[in-house]
Structure formats: C-alpha cells, structure tokens
Predicted model as a PDB file, atoms N, CA, C, CB and O in Angstrom, pLDDT in the B-factor column:
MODEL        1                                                                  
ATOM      1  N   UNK A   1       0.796  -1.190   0.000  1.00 55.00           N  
ATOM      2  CA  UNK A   1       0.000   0.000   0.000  1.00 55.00           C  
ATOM      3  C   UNK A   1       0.846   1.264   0.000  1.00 55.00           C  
ATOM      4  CB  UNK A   1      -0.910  -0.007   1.173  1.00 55.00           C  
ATOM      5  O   UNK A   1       0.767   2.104  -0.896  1.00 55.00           O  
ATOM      6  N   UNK A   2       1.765   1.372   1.186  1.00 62.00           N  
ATOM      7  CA  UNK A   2       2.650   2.910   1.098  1.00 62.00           C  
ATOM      8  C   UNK A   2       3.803   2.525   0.059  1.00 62.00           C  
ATOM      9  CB  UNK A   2       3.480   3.514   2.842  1.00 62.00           C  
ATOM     10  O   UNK A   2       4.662   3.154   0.678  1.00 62.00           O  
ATOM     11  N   UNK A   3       4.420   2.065  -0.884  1.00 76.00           N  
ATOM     12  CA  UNK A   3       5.291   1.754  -0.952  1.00 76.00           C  
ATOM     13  C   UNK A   3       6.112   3.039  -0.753  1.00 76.00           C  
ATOM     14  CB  UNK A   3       5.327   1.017  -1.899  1.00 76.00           C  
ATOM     15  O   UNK A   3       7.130   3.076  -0.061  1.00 76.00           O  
ATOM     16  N   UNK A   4       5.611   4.051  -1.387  1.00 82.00           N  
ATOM     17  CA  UNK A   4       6.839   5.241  -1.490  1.00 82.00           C  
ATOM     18  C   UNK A   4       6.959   5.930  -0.352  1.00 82.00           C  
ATOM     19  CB  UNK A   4       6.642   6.367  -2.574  1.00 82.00           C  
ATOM     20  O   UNK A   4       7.710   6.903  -0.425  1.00 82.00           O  
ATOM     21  N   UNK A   5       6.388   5.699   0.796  1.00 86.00           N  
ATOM     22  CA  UNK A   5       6.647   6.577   2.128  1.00 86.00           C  
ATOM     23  C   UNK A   5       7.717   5.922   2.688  1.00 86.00           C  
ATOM     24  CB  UNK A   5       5.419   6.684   3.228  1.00 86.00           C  
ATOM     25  O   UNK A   5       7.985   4.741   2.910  1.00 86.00           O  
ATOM     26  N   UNK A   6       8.420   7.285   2.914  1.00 90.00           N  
ATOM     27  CA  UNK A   6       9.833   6.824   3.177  1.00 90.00           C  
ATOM     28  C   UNK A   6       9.803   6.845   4.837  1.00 90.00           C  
ATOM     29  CB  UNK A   6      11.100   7.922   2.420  1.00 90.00           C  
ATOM     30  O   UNK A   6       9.271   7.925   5.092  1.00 90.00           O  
ATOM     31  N   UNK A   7      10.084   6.246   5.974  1.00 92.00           N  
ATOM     32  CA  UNK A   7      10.099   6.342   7.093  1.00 92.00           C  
ATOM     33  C   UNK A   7      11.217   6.762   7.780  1.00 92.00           C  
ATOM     34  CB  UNK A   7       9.738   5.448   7.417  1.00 92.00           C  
ATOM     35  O   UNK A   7      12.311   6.267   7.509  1.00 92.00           O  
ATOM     36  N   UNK A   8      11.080   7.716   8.744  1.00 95.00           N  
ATOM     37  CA  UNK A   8      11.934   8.762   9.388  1.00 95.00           C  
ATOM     38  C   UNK A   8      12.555   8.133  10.501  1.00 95.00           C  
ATOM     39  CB  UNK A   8      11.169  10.019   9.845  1.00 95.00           C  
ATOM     40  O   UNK A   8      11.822   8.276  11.480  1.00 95.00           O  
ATOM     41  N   UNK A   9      13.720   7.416  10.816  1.00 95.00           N  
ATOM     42  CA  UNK A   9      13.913   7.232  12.068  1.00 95.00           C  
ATOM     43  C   UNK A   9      13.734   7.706  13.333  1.00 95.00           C  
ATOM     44  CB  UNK A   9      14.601   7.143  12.061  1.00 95.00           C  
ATOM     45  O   UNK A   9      13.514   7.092  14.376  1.00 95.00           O  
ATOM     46  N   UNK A  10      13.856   8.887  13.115  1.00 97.00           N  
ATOM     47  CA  UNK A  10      14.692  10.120  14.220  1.00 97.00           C  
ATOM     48  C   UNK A  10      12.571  10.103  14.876  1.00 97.00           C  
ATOM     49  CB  UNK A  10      15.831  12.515  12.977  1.00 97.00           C  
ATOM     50  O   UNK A  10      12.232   9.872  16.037  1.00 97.00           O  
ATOM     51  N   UNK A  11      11.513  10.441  13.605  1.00 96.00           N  
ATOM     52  CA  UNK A  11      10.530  10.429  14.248  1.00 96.00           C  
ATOM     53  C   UNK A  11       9.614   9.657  14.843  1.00 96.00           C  
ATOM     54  CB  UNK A  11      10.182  10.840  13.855  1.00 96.00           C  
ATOM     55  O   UNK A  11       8.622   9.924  15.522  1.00 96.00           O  
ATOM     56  N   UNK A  12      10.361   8.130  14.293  1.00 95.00           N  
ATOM     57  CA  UNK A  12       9.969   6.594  15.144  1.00 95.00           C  
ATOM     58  C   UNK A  12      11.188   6.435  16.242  1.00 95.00           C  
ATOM     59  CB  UNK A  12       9.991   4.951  13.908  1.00 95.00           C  
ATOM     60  O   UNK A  12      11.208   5.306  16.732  1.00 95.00           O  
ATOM     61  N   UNK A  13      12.059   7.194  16.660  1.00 95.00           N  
ATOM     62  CA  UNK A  13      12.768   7.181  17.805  1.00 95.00           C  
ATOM     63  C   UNK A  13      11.784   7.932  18.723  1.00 95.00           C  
ATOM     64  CB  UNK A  13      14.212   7.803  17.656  1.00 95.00           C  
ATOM     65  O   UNK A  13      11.378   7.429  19.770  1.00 95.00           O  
ATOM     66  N   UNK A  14      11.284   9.581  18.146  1.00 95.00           N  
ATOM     67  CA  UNK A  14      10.607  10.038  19.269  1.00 95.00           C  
ATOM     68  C   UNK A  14       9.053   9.298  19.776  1.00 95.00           C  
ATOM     69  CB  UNK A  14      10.444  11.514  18.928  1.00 95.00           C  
ATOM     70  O   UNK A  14       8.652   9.066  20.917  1.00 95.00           O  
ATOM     71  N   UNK A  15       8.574   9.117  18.808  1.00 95.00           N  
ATOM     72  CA  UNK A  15       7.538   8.069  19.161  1.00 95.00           C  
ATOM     73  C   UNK A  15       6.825   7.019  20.050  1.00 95.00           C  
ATOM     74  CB  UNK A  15       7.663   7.652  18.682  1.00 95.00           C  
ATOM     75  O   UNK A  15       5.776   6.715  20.618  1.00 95.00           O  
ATOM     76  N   UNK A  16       8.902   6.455  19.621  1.00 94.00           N  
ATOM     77  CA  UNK A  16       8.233   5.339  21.012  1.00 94.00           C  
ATOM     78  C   UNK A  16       9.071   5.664  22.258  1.00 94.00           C  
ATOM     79  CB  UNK A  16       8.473   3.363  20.710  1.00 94.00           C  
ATOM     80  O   UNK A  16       9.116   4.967  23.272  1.00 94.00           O  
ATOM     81  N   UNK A  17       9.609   6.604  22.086  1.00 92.00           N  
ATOM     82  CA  UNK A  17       9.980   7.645  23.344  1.00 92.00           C  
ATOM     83  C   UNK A  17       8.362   8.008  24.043  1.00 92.00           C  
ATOM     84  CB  UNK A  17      10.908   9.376  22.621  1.00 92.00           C  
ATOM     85  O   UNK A  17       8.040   7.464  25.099  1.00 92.00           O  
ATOM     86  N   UNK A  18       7.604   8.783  23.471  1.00 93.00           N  
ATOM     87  CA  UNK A  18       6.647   9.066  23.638  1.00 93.00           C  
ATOM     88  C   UNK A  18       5.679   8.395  24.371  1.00 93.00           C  
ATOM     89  CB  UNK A  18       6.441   9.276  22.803  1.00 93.00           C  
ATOM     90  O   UNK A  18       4.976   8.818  25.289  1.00 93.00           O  
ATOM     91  N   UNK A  19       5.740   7.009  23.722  1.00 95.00           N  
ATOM     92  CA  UNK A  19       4.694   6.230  24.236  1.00 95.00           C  
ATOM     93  C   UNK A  19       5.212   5.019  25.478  1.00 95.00           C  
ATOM     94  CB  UNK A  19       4.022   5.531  22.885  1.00 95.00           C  
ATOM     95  O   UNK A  19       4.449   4.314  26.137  1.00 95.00           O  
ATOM     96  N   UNK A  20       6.440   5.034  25.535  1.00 95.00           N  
ATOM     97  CA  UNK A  20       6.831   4.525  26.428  1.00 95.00           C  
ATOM     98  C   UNK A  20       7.583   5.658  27.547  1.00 95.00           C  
ATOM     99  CB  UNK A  20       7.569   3.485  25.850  1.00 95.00           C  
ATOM    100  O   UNK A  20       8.764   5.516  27.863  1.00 95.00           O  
ATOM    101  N   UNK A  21       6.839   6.643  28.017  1.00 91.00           N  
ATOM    102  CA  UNK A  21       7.205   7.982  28.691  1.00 91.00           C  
ATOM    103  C   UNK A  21       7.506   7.167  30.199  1.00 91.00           C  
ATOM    104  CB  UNK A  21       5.753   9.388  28.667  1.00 91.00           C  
ATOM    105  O   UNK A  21       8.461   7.214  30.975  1.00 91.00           O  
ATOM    106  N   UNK A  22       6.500   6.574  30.209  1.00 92.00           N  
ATOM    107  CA  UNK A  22       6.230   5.814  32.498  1.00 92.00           C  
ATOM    108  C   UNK A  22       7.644   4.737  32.280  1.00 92.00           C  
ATOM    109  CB  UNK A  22       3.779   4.114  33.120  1.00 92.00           C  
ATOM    110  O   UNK A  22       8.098   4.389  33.370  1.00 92.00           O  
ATOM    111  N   UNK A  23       8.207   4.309  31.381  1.00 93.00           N  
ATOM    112  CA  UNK A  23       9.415   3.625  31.315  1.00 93.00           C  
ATOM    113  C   UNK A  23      10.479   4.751  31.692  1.00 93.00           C  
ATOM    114  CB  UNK A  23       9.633   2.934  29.856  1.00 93.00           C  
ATOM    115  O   UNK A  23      11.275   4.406  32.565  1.00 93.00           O  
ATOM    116  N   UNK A  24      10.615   5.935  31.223  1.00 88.00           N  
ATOM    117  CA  UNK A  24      11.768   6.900  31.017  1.00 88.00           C  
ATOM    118  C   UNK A  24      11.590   7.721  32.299  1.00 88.00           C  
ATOM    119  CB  UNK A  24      11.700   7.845  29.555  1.00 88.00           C  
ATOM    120  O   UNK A  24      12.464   8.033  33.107  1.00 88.00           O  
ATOM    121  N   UNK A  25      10.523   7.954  32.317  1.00 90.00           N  
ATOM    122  CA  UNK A  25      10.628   9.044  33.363  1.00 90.00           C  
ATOM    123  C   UNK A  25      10.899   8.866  34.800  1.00 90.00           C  
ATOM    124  CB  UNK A  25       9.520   9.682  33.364  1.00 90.00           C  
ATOM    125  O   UNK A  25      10.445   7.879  35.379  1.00 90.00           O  
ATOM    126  N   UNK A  26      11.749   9.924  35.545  1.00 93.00           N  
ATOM    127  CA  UNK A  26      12.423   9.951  36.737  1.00 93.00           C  
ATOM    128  C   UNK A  26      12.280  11.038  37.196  1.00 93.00           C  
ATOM    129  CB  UNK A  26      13.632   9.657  36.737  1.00 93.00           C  
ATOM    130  O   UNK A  26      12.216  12.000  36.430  1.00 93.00           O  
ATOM    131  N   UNK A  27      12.180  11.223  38.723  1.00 95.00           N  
ATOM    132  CA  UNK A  27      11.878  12.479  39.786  1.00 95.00           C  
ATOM    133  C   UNK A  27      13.074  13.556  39.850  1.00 95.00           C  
ATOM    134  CB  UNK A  27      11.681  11.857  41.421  1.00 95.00           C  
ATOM    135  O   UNK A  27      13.997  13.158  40.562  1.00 95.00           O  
ATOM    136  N   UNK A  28      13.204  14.357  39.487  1.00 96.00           N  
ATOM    137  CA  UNK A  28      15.000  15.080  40.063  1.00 96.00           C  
ATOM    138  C   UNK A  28      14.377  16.360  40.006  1.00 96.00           C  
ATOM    139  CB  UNK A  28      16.812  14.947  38.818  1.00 96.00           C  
ATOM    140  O   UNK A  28      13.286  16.678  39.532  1.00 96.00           O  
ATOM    141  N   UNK A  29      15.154  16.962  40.504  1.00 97.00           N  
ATOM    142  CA  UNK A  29      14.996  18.800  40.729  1.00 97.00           C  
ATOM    143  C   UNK A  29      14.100  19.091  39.547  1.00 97.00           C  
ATOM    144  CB  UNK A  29      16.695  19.913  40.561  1.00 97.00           C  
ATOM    145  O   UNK A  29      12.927  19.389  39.774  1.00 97.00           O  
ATOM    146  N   UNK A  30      14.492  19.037  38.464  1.00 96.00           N  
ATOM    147  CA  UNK A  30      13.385  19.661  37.451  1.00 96.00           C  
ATOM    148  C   UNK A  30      12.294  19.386  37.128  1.00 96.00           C  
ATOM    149  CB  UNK A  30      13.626  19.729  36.476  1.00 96.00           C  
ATOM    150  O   UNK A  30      11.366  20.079  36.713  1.00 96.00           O  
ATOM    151  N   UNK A  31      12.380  18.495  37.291  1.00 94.00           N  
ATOM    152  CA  UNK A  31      10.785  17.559  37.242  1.00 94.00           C  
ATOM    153  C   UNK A  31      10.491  18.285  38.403  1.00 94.00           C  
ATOM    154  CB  UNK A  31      10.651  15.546  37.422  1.00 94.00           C  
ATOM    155  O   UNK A  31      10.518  19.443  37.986  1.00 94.00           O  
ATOM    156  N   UNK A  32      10.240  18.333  39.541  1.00 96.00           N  
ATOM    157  CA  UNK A  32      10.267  18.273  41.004  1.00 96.00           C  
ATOM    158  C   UNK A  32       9.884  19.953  40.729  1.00 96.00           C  
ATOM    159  CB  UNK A  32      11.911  17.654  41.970  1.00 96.00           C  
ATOM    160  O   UNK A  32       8.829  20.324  41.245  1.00 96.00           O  
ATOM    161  N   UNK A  33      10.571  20.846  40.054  1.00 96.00           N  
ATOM    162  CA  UNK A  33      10.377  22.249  40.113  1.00 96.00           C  
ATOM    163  C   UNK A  33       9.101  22.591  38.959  1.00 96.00           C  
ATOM    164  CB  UNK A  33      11.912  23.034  39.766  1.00 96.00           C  
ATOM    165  O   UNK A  33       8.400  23.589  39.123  1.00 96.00           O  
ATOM    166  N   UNK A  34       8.931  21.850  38.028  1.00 96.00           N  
ATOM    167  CA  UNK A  34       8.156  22.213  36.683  1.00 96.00           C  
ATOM    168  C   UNK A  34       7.028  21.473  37.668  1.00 96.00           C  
ATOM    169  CB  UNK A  34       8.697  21.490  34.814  1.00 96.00           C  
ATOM    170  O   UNK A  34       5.964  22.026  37.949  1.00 96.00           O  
ATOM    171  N   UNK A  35       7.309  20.484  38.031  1.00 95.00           N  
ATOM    172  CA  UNK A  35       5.394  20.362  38.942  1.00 95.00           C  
ATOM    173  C   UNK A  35       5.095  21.155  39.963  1.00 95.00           C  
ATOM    174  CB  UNK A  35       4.960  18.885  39.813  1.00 95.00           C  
ATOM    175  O   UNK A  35       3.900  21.229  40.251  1.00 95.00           O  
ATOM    176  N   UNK A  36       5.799  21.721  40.541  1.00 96.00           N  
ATOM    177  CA  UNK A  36       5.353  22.829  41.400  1.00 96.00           C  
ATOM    178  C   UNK A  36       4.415  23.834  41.097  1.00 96.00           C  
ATOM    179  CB  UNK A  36       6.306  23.464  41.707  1.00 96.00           C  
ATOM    180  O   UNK A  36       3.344  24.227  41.559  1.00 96.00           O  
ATOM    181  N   UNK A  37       5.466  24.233  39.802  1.00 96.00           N  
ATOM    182  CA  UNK A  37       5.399  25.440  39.243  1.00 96.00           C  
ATOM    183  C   UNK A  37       3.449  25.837  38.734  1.00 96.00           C  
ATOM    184  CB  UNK A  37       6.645  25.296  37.845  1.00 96.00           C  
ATOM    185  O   UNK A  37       2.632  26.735  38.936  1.00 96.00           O  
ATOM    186  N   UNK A  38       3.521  24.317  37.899  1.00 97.00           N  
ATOM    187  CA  UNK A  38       2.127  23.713  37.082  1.00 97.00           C  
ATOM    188  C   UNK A  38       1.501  23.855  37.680  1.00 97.00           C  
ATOM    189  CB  UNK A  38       1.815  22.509  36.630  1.00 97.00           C  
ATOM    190  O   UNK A  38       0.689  24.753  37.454  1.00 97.00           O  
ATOM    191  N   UNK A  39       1.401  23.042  38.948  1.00 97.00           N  
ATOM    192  CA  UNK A  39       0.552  22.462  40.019  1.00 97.00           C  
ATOM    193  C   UNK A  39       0.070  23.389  40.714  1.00 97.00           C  
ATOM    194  CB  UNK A  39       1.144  21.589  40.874  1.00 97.00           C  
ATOM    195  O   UNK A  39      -1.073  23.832  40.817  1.00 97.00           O  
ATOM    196  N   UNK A  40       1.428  23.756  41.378  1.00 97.00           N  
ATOM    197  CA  UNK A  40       0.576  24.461  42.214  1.00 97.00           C  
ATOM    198  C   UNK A  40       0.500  26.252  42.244  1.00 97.00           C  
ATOM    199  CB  UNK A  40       0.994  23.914  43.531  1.00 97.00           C  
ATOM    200  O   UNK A  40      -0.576  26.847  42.292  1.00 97.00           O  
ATOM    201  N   UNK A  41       1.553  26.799  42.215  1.00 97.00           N  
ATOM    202  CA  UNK A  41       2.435  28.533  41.659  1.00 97.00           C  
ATOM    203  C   UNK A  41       0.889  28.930  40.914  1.00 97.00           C  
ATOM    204  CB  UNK A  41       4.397  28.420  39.980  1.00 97.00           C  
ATOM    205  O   UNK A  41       0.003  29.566  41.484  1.00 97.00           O  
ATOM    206  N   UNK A  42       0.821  28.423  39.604  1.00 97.00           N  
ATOM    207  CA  UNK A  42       0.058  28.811  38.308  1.00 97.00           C  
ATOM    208  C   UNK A  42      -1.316  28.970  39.260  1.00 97.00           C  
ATOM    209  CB  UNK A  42       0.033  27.484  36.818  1.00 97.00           C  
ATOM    210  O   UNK A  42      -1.662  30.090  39.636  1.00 97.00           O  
ATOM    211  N   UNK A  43      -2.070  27.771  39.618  1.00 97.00           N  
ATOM    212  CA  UNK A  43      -3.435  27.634  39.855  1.00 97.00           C  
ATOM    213  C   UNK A  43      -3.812  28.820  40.968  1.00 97.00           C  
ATOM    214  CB  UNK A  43      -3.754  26.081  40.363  1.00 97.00           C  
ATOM    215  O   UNK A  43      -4.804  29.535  41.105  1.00 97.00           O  
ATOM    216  N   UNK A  44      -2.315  28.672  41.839  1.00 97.00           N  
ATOM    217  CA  UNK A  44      -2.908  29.592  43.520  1.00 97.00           C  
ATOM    218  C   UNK A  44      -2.417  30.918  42.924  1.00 97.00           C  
ATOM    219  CB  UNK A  44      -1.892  29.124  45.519  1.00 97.00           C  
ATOM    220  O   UNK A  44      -3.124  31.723  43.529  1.00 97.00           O  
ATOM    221  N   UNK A  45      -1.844  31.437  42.325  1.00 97.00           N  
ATOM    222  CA  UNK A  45      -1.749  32.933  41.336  1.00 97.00           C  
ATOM    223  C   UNK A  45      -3.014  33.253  40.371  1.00 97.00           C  
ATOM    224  CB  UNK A  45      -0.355  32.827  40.175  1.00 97.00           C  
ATOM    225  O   UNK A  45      -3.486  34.390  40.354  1.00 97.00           O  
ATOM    226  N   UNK A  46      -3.447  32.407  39.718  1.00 96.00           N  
ATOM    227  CA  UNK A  46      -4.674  33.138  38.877  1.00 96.00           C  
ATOM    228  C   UNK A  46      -6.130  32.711  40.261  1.00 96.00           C  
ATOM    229  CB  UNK A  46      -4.964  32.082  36.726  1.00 96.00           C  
ATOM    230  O   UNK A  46      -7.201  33.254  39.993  1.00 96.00           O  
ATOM    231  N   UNK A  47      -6.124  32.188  41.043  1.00 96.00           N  
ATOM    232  CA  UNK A  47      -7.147  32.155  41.723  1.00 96.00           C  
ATOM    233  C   UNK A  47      -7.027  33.215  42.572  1.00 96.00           C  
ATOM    234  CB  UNK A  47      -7.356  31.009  42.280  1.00 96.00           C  
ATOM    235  O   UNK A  47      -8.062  33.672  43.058  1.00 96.00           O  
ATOM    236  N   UNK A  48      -5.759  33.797  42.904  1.00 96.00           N  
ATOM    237  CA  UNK A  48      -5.488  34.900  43.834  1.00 96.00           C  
ATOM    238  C   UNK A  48      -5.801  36.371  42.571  1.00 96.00           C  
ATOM    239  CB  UNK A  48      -3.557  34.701  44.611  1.00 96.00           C  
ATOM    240  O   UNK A  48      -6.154  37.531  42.784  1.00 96.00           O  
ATOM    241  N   UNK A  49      -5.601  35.919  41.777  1.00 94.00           N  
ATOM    242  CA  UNK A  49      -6.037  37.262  40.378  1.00 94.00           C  
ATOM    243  C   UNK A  49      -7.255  37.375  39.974  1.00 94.00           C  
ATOM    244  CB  UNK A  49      -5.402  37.072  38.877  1.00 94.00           C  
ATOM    245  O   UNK A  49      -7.718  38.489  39.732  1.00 94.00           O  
ATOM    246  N   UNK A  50      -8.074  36.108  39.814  1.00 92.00           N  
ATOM    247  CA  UNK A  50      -9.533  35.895  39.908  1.00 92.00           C  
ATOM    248  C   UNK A  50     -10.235  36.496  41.431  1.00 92.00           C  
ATOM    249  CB  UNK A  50      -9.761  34.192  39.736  1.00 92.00           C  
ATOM    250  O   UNK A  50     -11.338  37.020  41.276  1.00 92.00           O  
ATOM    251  N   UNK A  51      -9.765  36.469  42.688  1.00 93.00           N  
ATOM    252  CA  UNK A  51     -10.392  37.318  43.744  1.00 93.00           C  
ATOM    253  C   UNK A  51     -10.581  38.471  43.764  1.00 93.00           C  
ATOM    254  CB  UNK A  51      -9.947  37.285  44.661  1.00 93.00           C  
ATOM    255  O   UNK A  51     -11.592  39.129  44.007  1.00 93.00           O  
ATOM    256  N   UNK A  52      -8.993  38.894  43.348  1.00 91.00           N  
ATOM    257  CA  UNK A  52      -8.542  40.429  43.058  1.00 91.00           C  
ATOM    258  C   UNK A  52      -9.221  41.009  42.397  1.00 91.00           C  
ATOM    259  CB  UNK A  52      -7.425  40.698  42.492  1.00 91.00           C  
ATOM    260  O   UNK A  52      -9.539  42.128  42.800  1.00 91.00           O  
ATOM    261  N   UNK A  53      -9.602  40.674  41.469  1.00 86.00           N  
ATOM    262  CA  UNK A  53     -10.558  41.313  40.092  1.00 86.00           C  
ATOM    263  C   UNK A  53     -11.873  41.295  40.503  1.00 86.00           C  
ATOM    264  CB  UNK A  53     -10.529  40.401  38.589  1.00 86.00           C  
ATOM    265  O   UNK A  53     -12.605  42.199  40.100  1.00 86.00           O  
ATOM    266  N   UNK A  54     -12.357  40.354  41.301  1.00 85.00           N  
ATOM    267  CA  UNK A  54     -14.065  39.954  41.208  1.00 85.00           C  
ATOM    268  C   UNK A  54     -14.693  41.369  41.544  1.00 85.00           C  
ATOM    269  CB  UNK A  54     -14.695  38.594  42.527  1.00 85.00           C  
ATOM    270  O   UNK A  54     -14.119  42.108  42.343  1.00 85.00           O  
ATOM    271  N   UNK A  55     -15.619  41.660  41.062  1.00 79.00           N  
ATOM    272  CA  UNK A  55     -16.626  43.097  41.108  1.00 79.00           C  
ATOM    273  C   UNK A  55     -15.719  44.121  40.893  1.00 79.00           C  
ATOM    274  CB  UNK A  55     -17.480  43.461  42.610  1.00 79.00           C  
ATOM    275  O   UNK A  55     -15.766  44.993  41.760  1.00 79.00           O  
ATOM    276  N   UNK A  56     -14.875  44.296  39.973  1.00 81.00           N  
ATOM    277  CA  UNK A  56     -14.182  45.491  40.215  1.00 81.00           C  
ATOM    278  C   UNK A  56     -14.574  46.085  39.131  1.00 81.00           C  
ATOM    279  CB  UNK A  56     -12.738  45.467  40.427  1.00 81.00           C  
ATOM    280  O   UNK A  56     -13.905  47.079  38.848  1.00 81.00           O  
ATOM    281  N   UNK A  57     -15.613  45.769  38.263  1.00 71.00           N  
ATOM    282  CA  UNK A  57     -15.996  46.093  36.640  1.00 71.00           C  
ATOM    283  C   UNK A  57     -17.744  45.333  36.688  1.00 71.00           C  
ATOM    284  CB  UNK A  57     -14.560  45.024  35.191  1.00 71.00           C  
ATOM    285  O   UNK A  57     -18.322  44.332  37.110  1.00 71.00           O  
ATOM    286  N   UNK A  58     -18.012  46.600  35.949  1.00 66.00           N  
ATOM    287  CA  UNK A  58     -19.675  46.122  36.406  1.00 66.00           C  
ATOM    288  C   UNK A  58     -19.902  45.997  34.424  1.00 66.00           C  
ATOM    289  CB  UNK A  58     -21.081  47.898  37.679  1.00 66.00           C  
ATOM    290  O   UNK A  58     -20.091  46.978  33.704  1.00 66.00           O  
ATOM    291  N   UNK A  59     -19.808  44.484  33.918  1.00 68.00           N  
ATOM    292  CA  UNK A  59     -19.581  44.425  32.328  1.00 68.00           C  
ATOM    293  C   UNK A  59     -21.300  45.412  32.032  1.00 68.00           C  
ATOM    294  CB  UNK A  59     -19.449  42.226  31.513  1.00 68.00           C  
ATOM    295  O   UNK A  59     -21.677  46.081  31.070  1.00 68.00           O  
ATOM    296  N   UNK A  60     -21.714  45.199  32.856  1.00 67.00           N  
ATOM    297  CA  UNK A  60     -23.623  45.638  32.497  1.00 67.00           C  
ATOM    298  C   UNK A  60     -23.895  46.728  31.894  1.00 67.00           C  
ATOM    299  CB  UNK A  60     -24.633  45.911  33.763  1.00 67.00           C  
ATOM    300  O   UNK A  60     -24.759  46.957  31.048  1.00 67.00           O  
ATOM    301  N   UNK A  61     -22.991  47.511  32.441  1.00 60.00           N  
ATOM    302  CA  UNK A  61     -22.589  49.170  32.278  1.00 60.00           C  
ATOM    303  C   UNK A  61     -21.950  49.687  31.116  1.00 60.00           C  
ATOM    304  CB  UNK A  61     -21.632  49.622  33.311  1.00 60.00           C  
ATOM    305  O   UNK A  61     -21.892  50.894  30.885  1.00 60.00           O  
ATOM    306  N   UNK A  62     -21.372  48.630  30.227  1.00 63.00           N  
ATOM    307  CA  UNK A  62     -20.613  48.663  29.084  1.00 63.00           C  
ATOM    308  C   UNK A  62     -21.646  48.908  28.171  1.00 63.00           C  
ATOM    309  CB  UNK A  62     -19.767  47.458  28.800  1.00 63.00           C  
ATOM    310  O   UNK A  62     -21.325  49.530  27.158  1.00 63.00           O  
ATOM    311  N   UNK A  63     -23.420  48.380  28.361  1.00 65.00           N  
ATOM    312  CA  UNK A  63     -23.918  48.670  26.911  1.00 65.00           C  
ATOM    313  C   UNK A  63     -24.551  49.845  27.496  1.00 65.00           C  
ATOM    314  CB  UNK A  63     -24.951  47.494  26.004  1.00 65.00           C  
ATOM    315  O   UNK A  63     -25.735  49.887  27.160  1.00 65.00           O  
ATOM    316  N   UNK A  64     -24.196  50.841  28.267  1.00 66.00           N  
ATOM    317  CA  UNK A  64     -24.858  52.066  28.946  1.00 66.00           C  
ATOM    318  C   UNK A  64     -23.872  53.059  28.813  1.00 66.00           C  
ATOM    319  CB  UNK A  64     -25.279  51.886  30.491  1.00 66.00           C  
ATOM    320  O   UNK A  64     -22.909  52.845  28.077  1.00 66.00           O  
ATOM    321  N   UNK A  65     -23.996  54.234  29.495  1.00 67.00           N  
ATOM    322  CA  UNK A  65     -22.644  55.360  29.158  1.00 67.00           C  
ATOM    323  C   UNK A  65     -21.997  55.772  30.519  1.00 67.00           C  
ATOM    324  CB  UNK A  65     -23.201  56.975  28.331  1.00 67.00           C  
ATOM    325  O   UNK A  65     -21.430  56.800  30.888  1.00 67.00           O  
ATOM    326  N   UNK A  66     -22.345  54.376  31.234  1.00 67.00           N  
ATOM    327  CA  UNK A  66     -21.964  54.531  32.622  1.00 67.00           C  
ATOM    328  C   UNK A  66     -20.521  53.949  32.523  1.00 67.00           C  
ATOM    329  CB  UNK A  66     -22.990  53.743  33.723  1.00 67.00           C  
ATOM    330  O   UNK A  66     -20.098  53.569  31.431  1.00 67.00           O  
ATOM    331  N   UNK A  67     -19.763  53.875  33.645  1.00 68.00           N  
ATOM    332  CA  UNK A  67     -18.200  54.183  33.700  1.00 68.00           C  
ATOM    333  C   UNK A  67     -18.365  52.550  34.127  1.00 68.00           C  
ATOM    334  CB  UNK A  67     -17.352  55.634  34.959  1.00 68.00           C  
ATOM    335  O   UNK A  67     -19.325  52.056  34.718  1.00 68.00           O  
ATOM    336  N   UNK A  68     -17.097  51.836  33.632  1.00 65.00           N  
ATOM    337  CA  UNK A  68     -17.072  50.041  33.728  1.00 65.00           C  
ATOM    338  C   UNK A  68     -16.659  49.909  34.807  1.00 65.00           C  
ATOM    339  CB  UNK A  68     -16.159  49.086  32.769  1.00 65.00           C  
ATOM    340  O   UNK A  68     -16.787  48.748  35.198  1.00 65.00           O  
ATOM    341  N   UNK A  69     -15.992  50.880  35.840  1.00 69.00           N  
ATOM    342  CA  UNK A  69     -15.580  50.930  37.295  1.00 69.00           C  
ATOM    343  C   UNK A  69     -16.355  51.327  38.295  1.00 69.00           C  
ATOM    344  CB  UNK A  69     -14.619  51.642  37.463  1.00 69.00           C  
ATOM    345  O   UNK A  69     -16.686  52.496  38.497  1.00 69.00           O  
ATOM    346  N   UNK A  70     -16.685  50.323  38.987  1.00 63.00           N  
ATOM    347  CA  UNK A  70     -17.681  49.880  40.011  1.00 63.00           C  
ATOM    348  C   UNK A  70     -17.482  51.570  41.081  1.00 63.00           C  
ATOM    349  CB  UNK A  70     -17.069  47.975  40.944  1.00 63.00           C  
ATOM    350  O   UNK A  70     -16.366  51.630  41.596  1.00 63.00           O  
ATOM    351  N   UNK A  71     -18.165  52.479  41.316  1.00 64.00           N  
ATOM    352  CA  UNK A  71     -18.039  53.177  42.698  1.00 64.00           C  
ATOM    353  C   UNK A  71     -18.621  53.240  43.695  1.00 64.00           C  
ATOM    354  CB  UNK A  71     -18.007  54.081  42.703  1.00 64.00           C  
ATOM    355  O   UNK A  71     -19.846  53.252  43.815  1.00 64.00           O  
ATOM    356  N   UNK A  72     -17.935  53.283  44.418  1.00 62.00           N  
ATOM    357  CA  UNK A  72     -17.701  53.043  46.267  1.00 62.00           C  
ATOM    358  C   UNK A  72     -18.278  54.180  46.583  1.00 62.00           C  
ATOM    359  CB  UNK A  72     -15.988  52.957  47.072  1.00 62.00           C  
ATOM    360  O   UNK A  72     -17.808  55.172  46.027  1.00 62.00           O  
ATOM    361  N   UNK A  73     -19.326  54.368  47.449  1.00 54.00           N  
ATOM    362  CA  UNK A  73     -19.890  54.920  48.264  1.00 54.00           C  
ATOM    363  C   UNK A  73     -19.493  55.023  49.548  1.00 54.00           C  
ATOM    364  CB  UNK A  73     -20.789  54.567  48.193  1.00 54.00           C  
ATOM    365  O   UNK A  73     -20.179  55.647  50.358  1.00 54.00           O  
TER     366      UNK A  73                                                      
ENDMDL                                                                          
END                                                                             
C-alpha cells in the first residue's frame, strides 16, 4: 500500500519515546520544580487574580454610558 513513504527514524525514535514515557521518566529537581510550578504557583496565582478582580468592573454598564468601574460609596 505505502510503498513510497519513506520512514523517518529520528521520528519513530521520538515516538516510542513518547509512548513509552512511564518507562523513562524519573523524579530530580526539574521535574520536582516544573510540577510545582504547574501544580501548584500557576493555579494559587490566577485564583489569587480571579479574587482580586471579582466586582471590580460592572460588564452591564458597558452597553450604557456609565463608567465600567464599580463606585464606592
């Protein structure tokens, strides 16, 4: 059927790199720092930016000629 497809080593090396990842993979500082980072840094920073922000913009006001910044009384 393929006869003329020529096959790439280098991209059947990464492949079954790929699919055999739980064979290769090992815990060390970087691993150890990039899951932190993922895990936990990222999620507790935009949830701390998502608080920060909440009501500070009233979107309702956008189709009105009222100001998008909520004021304090």
């Amino acid at each position: 059927m393929a006869e003329g497809l020529k096959v790439d080593p280098a991209i059947e090396r990464w492949a079954t790199l790929r699919e055999n990842t739980h064979l290769y993979f090992a815990w060390n500082k970087r691993t150890t720092r990039r899951t932190l980072l993922w895990g936990v840094v990222v999620p507790v920073g935009l949830t701390i930016l998502a608080y920060s922000t909440d009501r500070k913009w009233s979107f309702a006001a956008a189709q009105t000629s009222e100001d998008l910044a909520s004021k304090k009384n």
